[in-house]
C-alpha positions in Angstrom: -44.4 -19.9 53.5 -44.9 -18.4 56.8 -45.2 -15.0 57.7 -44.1 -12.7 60.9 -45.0 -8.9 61.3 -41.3 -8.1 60.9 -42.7 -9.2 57.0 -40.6 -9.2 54.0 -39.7 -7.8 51.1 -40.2 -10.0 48.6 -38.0 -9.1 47.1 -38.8 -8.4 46.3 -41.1 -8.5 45.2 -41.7 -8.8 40.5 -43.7 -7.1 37.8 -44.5 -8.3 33.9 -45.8 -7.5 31.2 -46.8 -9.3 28.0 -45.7 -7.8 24.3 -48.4 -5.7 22.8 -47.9 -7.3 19.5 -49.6 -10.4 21.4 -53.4 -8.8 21.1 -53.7 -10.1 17.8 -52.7 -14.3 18.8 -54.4 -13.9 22.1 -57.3 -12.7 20.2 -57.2 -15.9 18.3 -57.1 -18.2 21.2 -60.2 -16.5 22.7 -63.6 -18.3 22.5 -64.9 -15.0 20.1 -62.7 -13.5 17.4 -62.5 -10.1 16.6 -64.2 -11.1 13.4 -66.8 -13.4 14.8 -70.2 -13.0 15.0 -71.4 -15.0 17.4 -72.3 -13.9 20.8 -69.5 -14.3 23.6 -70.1 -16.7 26.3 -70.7 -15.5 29.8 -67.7 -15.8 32.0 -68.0 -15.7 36.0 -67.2 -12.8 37.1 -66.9 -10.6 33.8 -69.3 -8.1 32.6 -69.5 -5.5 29.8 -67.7 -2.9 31.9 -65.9 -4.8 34.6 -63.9 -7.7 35.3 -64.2 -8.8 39.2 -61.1 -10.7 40.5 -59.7 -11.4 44.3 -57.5 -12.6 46.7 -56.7 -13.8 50.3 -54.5 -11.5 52.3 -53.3 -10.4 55.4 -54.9 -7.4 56.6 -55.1 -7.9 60.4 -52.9 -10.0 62.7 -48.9 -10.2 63.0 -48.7 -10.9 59.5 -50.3 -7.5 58.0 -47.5 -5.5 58.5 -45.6 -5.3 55.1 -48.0 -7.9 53.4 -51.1 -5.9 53.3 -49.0 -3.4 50.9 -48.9 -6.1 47.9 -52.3 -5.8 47.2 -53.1 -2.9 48.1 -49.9 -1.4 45.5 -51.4 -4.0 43.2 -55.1 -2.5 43.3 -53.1 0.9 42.9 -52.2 -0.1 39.4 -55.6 -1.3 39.0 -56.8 2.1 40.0 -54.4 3.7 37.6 -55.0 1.7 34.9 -59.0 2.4 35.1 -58.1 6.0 35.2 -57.4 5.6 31.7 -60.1 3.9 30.8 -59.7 0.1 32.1 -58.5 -2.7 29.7 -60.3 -3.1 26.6 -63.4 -1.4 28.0 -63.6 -2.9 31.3 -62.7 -1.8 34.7 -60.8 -3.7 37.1 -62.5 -4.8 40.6 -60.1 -6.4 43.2 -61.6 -7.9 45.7 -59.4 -8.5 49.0 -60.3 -11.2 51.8 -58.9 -10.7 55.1 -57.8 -14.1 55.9 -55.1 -13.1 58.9 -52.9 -15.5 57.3 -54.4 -18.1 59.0 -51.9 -20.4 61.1 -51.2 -21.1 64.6 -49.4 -18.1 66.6 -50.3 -15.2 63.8 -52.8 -13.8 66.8 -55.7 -14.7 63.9 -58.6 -15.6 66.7 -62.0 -14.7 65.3 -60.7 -14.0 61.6 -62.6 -15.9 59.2 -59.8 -18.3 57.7 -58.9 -18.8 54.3 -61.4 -21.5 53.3 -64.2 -19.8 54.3 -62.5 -16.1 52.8 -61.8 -17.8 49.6 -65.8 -19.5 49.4 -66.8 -15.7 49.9 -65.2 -14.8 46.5 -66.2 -18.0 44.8 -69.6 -16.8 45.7 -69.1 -13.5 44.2 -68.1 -15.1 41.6 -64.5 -13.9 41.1 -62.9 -14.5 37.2 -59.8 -15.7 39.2 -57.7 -15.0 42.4 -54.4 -12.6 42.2 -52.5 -12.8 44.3 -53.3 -14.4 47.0 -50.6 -14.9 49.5 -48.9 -17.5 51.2 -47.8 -21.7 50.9 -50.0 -22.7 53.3 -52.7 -20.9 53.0 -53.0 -21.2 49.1 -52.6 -25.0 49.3 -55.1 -25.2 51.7 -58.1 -23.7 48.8 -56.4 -25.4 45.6 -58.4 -28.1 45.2 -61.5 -26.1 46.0 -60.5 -23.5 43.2 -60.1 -26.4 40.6 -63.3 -28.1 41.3 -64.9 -24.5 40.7 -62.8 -24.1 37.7 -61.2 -20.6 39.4 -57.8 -19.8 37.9 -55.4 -19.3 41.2 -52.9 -16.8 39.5 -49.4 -15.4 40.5 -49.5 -17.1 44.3 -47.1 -15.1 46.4 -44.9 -17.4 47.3 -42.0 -18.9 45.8 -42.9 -22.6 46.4 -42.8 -25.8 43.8 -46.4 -26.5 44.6 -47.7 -23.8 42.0 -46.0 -25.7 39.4 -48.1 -28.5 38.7 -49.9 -28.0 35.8 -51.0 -31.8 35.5 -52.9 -31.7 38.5 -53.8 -28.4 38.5 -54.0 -26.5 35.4 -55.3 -23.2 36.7 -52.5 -22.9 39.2 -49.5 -20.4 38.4 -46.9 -19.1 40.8 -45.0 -16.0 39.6 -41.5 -15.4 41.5 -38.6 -17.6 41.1 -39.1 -21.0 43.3 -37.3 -21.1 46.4 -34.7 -23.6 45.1 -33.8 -21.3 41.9 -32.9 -18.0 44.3 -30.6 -20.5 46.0 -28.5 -22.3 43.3 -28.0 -18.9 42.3 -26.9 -17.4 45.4 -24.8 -20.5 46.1 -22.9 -19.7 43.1 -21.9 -16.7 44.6 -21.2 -18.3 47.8 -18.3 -20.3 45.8 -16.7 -17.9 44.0 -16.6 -15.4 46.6 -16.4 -17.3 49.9 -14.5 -20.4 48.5 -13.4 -22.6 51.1 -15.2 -21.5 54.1 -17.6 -22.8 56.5 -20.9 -22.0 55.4 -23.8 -22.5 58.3 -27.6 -22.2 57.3 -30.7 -21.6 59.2 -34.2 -22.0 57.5 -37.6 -22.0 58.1 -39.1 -25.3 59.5 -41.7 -25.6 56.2 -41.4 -25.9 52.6 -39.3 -22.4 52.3 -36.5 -23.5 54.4 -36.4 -27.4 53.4 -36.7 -26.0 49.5 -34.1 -23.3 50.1 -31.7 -25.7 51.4 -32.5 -28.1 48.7 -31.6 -25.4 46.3 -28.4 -24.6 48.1 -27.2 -27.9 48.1 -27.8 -28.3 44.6 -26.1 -25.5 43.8 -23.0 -27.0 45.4 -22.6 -25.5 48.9 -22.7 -28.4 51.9 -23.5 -26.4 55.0 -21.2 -27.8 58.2 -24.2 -26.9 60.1 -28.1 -27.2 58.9 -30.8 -26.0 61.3 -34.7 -24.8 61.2 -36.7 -22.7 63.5 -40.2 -23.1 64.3 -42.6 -19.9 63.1 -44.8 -20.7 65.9 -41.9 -20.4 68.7 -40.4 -17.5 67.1 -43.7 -15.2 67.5 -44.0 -16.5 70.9 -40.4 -16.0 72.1 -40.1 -12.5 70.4 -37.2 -13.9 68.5 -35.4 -15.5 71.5 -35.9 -19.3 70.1 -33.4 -18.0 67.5 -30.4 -16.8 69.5 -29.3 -20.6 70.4 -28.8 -21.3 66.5 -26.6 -18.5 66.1 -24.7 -19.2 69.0 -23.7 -22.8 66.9 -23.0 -21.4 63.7 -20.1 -19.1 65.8 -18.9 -22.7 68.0 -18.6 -24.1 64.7 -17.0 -21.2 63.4 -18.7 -20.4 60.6 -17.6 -17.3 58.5 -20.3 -17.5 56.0 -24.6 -17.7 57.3 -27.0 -18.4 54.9 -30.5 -17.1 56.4 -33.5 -18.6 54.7 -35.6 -16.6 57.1 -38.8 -14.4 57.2 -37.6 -10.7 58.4 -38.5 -11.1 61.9 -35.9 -14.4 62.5 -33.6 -12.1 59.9 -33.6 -9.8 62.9 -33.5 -11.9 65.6 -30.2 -13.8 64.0 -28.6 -10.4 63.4 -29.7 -9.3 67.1 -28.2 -12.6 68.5 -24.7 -12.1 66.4 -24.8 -9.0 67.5 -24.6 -9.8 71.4 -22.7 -12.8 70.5 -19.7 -9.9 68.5 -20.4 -12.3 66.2 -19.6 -11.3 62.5 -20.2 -13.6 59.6 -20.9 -12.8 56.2 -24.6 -12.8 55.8 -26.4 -14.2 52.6 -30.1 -13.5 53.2 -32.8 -15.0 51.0 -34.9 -12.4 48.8 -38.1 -13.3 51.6 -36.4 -12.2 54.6 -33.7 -9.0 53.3 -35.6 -6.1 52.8 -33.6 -3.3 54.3 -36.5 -1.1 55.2 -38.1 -3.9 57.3 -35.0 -5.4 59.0 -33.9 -2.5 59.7 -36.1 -1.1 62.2 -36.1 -3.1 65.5 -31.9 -1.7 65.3 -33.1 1.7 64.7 -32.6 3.0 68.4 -29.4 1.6 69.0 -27.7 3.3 65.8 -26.5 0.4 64.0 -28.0 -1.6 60.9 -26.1 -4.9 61.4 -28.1 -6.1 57.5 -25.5 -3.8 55.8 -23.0 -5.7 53.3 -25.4 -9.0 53.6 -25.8 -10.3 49.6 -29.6 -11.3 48.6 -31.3 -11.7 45.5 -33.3 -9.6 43.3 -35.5 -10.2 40.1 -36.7 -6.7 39.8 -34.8 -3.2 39.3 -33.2 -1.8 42.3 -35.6 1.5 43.1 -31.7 3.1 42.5 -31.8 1.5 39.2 -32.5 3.7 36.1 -34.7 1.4 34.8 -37.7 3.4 33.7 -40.0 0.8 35.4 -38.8 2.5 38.6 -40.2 6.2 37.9 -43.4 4.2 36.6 -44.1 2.5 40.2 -43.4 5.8 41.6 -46.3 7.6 39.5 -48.4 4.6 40.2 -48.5 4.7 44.1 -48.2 8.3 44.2 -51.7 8.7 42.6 -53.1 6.6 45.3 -53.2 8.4 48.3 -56.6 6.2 50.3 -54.0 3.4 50.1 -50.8 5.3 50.1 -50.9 8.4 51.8 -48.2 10.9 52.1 -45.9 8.9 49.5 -43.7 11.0 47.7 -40.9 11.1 44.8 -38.6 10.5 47.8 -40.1 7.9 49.6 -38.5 4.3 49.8 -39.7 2.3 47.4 -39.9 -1.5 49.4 -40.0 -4.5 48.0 -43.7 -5.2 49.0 -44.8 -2.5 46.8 -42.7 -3.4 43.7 -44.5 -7.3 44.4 -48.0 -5.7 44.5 -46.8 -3.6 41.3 -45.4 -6.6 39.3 -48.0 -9.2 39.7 -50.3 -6.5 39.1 -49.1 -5.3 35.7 -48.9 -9.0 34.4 -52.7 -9.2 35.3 -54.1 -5.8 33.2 -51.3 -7.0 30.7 -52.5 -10.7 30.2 -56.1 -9.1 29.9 -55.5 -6.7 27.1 -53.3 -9.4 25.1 -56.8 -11.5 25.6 -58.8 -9.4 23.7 -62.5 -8.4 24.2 -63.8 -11.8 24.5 -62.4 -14.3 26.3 -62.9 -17.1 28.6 -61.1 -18.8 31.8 -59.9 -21.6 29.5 -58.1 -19.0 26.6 -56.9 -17.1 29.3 -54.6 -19.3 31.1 -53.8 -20.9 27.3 -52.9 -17.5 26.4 -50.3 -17.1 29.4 -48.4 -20.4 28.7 -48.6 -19.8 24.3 -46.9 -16.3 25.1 -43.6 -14.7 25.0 -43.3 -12.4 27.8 -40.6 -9.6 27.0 -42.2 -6.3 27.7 -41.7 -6.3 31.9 -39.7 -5.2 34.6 -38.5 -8.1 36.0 -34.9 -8.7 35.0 -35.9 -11.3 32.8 -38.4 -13.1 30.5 -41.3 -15.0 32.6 -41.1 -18.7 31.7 -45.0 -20.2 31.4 -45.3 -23.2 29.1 -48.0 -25.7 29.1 -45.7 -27.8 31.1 -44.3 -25.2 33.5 -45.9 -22.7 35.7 -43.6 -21.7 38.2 -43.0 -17.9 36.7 -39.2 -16.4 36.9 -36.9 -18.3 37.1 -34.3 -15.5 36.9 -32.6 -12.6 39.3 -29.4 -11.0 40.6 -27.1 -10.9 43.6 -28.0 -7.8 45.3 -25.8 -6.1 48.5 -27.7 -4.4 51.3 -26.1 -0.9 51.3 -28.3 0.6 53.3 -31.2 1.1 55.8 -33.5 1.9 52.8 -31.2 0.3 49.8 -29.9 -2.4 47.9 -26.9 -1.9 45.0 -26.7 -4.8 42.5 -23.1 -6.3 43.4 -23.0 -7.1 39.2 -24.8 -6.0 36.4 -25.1 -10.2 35.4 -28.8 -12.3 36.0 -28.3 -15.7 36.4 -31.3 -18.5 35.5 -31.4 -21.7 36.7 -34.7 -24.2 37.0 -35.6 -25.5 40.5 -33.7 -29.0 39.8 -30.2 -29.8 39.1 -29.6 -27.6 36.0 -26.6 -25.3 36.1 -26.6 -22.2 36.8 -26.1 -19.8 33.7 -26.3 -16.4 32.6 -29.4 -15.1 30.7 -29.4 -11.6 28.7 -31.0 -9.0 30.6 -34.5 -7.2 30.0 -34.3 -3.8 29.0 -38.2 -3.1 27.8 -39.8 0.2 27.4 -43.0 0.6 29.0 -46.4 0.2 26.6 -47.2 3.6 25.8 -51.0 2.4 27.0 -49.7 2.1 30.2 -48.1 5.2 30.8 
């Protein structure tokens, strides 16, 4: 997936955690019982006292604005979590590579790229990337991690490519695919905007082509299908976009599906805007954070993103799910990476990513037990039922299936710094053809370890 500094919420991005009551199987799955006596085997990247893991991220260049809070709000709950003590005796040591998101007109001249960032932890050694963001980019080191033997865990990005457990074992995505936020937001496309012409503009990569995919699939047929370049957006400021939008209204569409990173998200509202244009907006999870497409309108008084529908698979920050407060006390006890947050600051979706992935890591470790090994780790995420977490549903890992969630809600913009769920009902779906179906709801307390 590419990336702009007008980044995105991800929506939204996820947390989980794995049932306490697991310590005991994961235990067994490790290479050294509880009751063994033989010695553990050394593991790269895991001492006595500390496990070391990393990840590739943008921390300079266009693409660091928004991105460079998942990890840090991830290390955060690191931090917190060795505050108490670490996870079964061992603190937590995140590693994060610069990497610019390395690809053509992301102003990354002179940043090392992500080959040579990602050799740098190998080198370490690392237990396993976290983390580590972007399609591109993470394709680009996956061979390299298998041939080391590296588990790549909870990629931020919701591609397909992160579920191929054949080819590559180690390799696990975490947010629902691209083509499972669409079905389900084409579902809501048909029972609230039956009948009308529905336009779509997507990313010219795997995001756009997968969200269309997804959407079709789901039983929508746009009347008019297009895809911008990311490379002639940045260059343009946003102008390459205006000529799409102008179509979708000579083609009178009432309904604009947006498979867009935030800064095309506000160069299509922009463009509608001059254009007195006024569809109804369905915005992909990627490219709806309010907080972040609402600034370029700032000085001009409007927030054209209001009333567009998205897609969640984490608690609203209005929510009163008690994961909410919990992020809250998380962030606000690390002010080096989070200074002057408070109980009343917005709570984006880039932090609520950092936050998710970075519970199912220090969860996943204490459900492994004391001794453990790259090989029981990753068998302990796809033998596991995951129904402790925040998201709004179970993760899905199997041996055969690594894509993550595969769950979420339709969400409303209501404001510059909000989303309200439209309905209290998730919807799962898989990436294919299956239908789209509603799935109980998590409601999970949160470990009293962790609290």
């Amino acid at each position: 997936m590419a990336i702009s500094k007008w980044r995105r919420v991800a929506t939204a991005g996820s947390a989980l955690l794995l049932c306490a009551t697991l310590a005991t199987a994961a235990t067994s799955i490790g290479d050294a019982g509880a009751a063994s006596k033989a010695r553990a085997p050394k593991v790269p990247g895991v001492t006595a006292r500390q496990v070391t893991i990393g990840a590739t991220v943008p921390l300079t260049g266009i693409a660091s604005s928004g991105y460079n809070q998942v990890a840090k709000a991830a290390n955060a709950v690191f931090k917190y979590v060795d505050s108490k003590g670490g996870v079964n005796g061992r603190k937590i040591r995140y590693v994060l590579e610069d990497d610019c998101y390395g690809t053509p007109g992301f102003g990354c001249t002179g940043v090392p790229n992500t080959v040579t960032q990602t050799q740098k932890l190998l080198a370490l050694p690392v237990f396993a990337t976290v983390g580590s963001l972007g399609t591109p980019t993470q394709d680009l080191v996956r061979t390299l991690l298998k041939k080391n033997g590296v588990p790549q865990l909870f990629v931020n990005s919701g591609s397909s490519d992160w579920n191929d457990p054949s080819q590559y074992p180690g390799l696990f995505g975490w947010q629902p695919s691209y083509p499972v936020e669409s079905k389900i937001l084409a579902k809501y496309i048909l029972s609230t905007y039956a009948n009308q012409n529905v336009c779509f503009l997507g990313q010219g990569d795997d995001f756009g082509t997968n969200g269309l995919a997804g959407l079709v699939a789901g039983g929508v047929s746009p009347v008019v299908t297009d895809f911008y370049s990311t490379t002639s957006l940045v260059a343009t400021n946003g102008a390459s976009i205006a000529p799409y939008i102008q179509a979708f209204q000579n083609a009178k569409c009432t309904v604009v599906y947006l498979d867009t990173i935030p800064g095309a998200t506000d160069a299509a509202l922009g463009a509608a805007l001059q254009l007195s244009y006024t569809p109804h907006w369905v915005i992909s999870s990627v490219g709806s954070d309010p907080q972040t497409v609402a600034a370029p309108f700032k000085s001009l008084g409007v927030d054209p993103e209001v009333g567009a529908i998205s897609f969640t698979y984490l608690p609203t920050p209005t929510s009163a799910s008690p994961w909410i407060k919990w992020m809250y006390k998380v962030i606000q006890a690390d002010p080096t990476d989070f200074p002057g947050f408070t109980s009343t600051s917005p709570l984006n979706g880039n932090i609520e990513y950092g936050i998710g992935f970075g519970v199912a890591f220090v969860e996943a470790l204490k459900a492994a037990g004391k001794n453990f090994t790259r090989a029981s780790f990753l068998k302990l995420l796809t033998h596991s039922t995951f129904t402790q977490t925040p998201s709004l549903a179970p993760l899905q890992y199997t041996p055969v299936n690594h894509q993550g969630l595969n769950a979420g809600q339709i969400d409303e913009v209501a404001s510059a710094t909000s989303m309200k769920a439209v309905s209290n009902t998730v919807y799962t779906t898989n990436s294919k053809n299956g239908p789209v179906t509603v799935v109980k709801r998590l409601s999970s307390g949160i470990p009293a370890w962790l609290r």
